[in-house]
LUMVEX-818443 format. One record per residue: x, y, z of N, C-alpha, C in turn; residue in one letter. Coordinates in steps of 0.1 Angstrom, whole numbers, padded with zeros to 4 digits, always signed. Layout:
XYZXYZXYZa;...
***
This chain:
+1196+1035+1122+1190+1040+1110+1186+1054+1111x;+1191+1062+1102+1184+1079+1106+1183+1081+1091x;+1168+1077+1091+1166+1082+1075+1164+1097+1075x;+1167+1103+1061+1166+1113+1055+1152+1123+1057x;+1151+1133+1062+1139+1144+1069+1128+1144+1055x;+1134+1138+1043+1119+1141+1029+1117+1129+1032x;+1125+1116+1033+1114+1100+1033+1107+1100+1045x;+1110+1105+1058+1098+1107+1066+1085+1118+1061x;+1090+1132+1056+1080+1135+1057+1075+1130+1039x;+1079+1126+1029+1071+1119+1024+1056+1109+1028x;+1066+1099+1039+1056+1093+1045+1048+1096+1049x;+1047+1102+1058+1035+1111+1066+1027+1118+1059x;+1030+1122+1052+1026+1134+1041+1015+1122+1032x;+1019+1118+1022+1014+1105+1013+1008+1100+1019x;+1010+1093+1030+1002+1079+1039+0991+1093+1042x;+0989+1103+1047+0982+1106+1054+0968+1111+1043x;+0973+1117+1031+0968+1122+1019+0958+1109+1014x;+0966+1098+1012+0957+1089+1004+0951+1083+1018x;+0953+1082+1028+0946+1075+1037+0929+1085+1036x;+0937+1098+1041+0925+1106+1040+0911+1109+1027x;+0913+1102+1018+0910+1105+1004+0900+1089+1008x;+0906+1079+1009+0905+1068+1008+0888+1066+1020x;+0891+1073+1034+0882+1075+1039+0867+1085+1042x;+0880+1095+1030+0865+1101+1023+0852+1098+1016x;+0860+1088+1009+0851+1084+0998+0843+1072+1007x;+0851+1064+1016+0840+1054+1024+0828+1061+1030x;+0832+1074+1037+0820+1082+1044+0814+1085+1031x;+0815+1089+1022+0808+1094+1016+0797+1083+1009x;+0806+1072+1006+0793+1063+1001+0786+1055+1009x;+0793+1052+1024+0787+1047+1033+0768+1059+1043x;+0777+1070+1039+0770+1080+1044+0773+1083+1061x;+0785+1081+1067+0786+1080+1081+0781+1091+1090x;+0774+1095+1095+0764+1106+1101+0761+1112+1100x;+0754+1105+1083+0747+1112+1075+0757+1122+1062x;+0766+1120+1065+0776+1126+1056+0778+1141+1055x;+0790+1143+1047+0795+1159+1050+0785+1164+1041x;+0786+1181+1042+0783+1189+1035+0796+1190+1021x;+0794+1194+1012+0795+1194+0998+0809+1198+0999x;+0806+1212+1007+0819+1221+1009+0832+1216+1015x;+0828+1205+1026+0838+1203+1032+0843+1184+1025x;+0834+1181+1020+0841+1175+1014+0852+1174+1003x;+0848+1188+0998+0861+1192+0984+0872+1198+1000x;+0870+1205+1009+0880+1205+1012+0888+1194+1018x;+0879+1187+1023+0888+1169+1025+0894+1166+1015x;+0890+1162+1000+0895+1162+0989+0905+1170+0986x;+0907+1181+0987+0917+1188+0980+0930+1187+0991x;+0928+1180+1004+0938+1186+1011+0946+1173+1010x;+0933+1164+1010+0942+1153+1003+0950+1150+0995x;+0947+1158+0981+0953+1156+0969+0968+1164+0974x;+0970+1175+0980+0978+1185+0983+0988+1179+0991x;+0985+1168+1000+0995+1165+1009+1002+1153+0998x;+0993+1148+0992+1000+1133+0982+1012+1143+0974x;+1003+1153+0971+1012+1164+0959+1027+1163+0965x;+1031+1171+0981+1034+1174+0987+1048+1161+0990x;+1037+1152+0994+1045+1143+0996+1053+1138+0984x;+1048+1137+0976+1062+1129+0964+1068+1135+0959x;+1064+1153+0965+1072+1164+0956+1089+1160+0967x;+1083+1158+0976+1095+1158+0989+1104+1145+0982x;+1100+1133+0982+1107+1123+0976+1116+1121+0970x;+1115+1131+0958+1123+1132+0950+1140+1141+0956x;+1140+1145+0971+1151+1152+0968+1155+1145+0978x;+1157+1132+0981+1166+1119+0985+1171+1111+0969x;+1165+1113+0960+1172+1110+0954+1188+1115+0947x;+1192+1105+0943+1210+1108+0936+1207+1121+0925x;+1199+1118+0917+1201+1125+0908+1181+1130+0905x;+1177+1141+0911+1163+1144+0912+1153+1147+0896x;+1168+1152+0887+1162+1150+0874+1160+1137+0863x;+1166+1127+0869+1165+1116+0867+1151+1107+0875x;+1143+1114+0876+1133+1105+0889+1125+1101+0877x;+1122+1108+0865+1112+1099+0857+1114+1084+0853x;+1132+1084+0854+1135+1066+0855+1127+1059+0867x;+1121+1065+0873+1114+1054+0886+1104+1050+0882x;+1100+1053+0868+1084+1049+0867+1088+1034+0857x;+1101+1033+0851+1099+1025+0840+1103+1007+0844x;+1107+1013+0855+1108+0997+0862+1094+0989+0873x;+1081+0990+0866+1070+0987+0870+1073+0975+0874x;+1079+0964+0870+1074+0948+0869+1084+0942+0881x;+1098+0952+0885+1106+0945+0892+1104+0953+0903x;+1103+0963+0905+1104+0976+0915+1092+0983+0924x;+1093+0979+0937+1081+0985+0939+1079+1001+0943x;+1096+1010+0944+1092+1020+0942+1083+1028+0929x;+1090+1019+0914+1084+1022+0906+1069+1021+0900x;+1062+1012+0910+1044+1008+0913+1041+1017+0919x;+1048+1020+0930+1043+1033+0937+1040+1048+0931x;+1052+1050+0923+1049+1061+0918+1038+1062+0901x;+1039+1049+0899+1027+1045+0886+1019+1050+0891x;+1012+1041+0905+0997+1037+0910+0992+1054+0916x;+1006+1060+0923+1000+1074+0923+1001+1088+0912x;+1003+1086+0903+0997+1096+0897+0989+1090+0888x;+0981+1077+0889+0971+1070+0885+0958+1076+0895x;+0965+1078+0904+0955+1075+0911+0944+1089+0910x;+0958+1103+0909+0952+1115+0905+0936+1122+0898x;+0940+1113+0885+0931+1115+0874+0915+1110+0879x;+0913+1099+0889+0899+1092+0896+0896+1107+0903x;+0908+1101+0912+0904+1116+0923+0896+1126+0920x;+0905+1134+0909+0897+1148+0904+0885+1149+0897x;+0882+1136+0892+0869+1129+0888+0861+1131+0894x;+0861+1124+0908+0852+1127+0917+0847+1133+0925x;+0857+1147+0925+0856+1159+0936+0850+1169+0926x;+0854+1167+0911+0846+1172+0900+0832+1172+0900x;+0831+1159+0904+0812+1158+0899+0809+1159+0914x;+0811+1156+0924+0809+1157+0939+0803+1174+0937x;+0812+1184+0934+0814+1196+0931+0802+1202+0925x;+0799+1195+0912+0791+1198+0902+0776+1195+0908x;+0777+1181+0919+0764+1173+0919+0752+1168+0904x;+0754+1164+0901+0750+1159+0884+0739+1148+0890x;+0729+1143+0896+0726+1133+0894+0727+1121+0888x;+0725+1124+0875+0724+1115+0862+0740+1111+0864x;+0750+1115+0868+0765+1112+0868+0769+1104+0880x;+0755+1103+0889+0762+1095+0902+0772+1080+0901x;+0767+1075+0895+0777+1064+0894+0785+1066+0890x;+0788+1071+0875+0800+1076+0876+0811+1085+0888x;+0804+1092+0897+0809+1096+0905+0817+1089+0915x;+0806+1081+0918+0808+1071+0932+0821+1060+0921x;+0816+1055+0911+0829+1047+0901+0846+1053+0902x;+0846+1066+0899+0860+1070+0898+0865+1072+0913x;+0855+1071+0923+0857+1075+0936+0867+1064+0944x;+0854+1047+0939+0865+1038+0941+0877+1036+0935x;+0878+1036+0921+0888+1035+0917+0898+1042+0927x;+0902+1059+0926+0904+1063+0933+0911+1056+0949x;+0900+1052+0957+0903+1050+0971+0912+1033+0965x;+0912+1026+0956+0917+1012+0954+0933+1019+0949x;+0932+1028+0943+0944+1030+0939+0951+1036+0955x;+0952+1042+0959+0954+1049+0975+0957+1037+0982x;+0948+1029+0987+0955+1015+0989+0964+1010+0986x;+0964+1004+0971+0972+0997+0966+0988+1010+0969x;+0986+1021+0965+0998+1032+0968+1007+1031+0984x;+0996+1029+0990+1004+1029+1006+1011+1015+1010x;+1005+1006+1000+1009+0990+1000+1022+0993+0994x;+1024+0996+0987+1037+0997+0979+1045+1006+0985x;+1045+1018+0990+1055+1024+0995+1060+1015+1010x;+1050+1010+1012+1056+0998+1026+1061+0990+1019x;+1060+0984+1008+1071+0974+1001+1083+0976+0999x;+1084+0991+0996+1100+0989+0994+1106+0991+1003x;+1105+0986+1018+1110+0986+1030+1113+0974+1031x;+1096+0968+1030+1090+0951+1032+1101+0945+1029x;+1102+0947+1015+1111+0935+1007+1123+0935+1007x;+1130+0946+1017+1148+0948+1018+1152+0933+1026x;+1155+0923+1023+1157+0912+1027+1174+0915+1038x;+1181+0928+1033+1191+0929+1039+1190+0939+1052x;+1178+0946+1057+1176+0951+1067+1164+0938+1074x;+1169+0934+1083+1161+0925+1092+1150+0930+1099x;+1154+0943+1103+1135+0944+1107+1124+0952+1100x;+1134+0957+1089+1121+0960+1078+1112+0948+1068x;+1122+0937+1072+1117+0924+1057+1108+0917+1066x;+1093+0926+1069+1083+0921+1075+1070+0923+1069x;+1058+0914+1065+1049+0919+1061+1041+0925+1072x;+1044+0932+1083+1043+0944+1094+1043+0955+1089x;+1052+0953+1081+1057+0970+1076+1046+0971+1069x;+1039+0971+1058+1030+0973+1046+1019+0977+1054x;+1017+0969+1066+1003+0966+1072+1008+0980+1080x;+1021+0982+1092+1015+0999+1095+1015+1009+1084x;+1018+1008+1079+1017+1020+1067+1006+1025+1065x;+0994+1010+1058+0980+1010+1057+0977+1018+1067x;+0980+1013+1082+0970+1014+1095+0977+1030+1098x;+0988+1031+1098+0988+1047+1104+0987+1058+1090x;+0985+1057+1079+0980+1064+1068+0968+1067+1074x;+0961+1053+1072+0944+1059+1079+0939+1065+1092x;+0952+1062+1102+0948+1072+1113+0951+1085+1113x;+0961+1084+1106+0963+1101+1104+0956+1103+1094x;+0947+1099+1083+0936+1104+1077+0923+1109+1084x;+0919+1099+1090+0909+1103+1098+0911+1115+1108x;+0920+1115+1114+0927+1128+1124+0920+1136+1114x;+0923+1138+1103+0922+1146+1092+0909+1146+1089x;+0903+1142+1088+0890+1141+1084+0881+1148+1095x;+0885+1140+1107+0876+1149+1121+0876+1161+1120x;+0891+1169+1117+0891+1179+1117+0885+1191+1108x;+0882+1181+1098+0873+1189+1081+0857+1189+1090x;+0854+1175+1098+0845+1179+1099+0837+1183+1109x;+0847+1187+1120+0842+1197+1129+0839+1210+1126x;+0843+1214+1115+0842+1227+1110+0825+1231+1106x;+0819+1216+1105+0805+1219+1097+0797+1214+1110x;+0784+1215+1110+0772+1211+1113+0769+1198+1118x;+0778+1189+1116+0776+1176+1114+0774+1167+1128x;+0772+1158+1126+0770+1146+1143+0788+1140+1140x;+0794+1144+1154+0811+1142+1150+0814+1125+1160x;+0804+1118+1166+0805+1112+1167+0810+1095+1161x;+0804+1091+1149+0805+1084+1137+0824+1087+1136x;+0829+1098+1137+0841+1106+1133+0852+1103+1140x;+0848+1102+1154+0852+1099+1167+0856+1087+1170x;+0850+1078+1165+0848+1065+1167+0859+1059+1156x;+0855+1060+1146+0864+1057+1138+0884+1064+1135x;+0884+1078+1146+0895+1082+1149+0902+1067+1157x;+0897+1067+1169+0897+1063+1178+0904+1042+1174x;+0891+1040+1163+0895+1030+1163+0905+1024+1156x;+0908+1036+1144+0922+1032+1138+0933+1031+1150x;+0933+1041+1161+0944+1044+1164+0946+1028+1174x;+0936+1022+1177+0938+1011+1187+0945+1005+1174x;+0938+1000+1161+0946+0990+1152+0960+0994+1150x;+0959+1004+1150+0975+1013+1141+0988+1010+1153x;+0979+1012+1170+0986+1007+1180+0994+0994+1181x;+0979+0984+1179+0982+0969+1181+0995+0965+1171x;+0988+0971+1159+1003+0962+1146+1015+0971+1151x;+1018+0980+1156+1032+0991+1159+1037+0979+1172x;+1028+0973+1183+1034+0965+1192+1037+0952+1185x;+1027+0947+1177+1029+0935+1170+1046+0938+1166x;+1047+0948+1159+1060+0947+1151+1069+0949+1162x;+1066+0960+1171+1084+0956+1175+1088+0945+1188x;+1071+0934+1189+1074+0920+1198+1081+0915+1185x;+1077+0916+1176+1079+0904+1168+1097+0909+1164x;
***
């Protein structure tokens, strides 16, 4: 199999964007040591948004015909490329919601903030679930028709988000430990399912 140099770096790109976005918003509502400064979390945010941007700008030029891609949205019910590309530019509008009022700091708006934030990180999930689907579900490639696949996608999206995130937040003041740990421990999970898949 030698796939095409945009569906890799789609992947990478996307998985790593919404993974990163996804564990923004957990630091941020968890508060993980003590949480970022303001600044660097719009830059977490934005770099997120940029690589998702990035990534599905790439996507499209594996396609047959690239001015035809808005057909990929209208087969929602059978297709799970077509969920994928629904659920992400769904997912956009939370996003900039949240980096909005994050931005602004509003008090009186926090819930709403932290509200669009999850939506947001549920859509990002559900996004990285679905681009592993349309692998998952090739019933005629044998070792893609695995619910493995979906699961690394999840697990190395979020390690290469967090990579990502460490790196936002070495830049500030912060305790990078919390940061470390959680690098660290995706990469044991992201490990274990990469051996699960290719024992299995």
């Amino acid at each position: 199999m030698h796939p095409a140099f945009s569906v890799i770096f789609f992947t990478v790109s996307s998985g790593a964007g919404f993974g990163l976005f996804a564990l923004l918003y957990l630091m941020d509502l968890f508060g993980l040591d003590g949480g970022l400064p303001i600044e660097q979390k719009l830059v977490a945010g934005i770099l997120a948004l940029v690589l998702v941007a990035a990534g599905l700008t790439s996507s499209m030029f594996h396609l047959a015909n690239p001015k035809n891609a808005w057909r990929a949205f209208s087969r929602f019910r059978t297709s799970w490329l077509s969920r994928e590309g629904v659920f992400a530019m769904a997912f956009y509008p939370f996003a900039i919601v949240y980096l909005g009022l994050t931005w602004l700091v509003l008090p009186e708006l926090e819930v709403l903030r932290l509200a669009a934030g999850a939506v947001a990180a549920l859509l990002a999930w559900i996004t990285i679930f679905s681009t592993g689907m349309i692998y998952g579900c090739l019933k005629t490639i044998r070792q893609w028709n695995s619910p493995l696949v979906p699961a690394n996608y999840l697990a190395l999206g979020h390690f290469t988000g967090a990579l990502l995130l460490l790196a936002v937040a070495s830049s500030s003041q912060v305790v990078l430990a919390g940061y470390v740990s959680l690098v660290l421990a995706l990469l044991v999970v992201a490990a274990a399912l990469k051996a699960i898949y290719y024992v299995w």
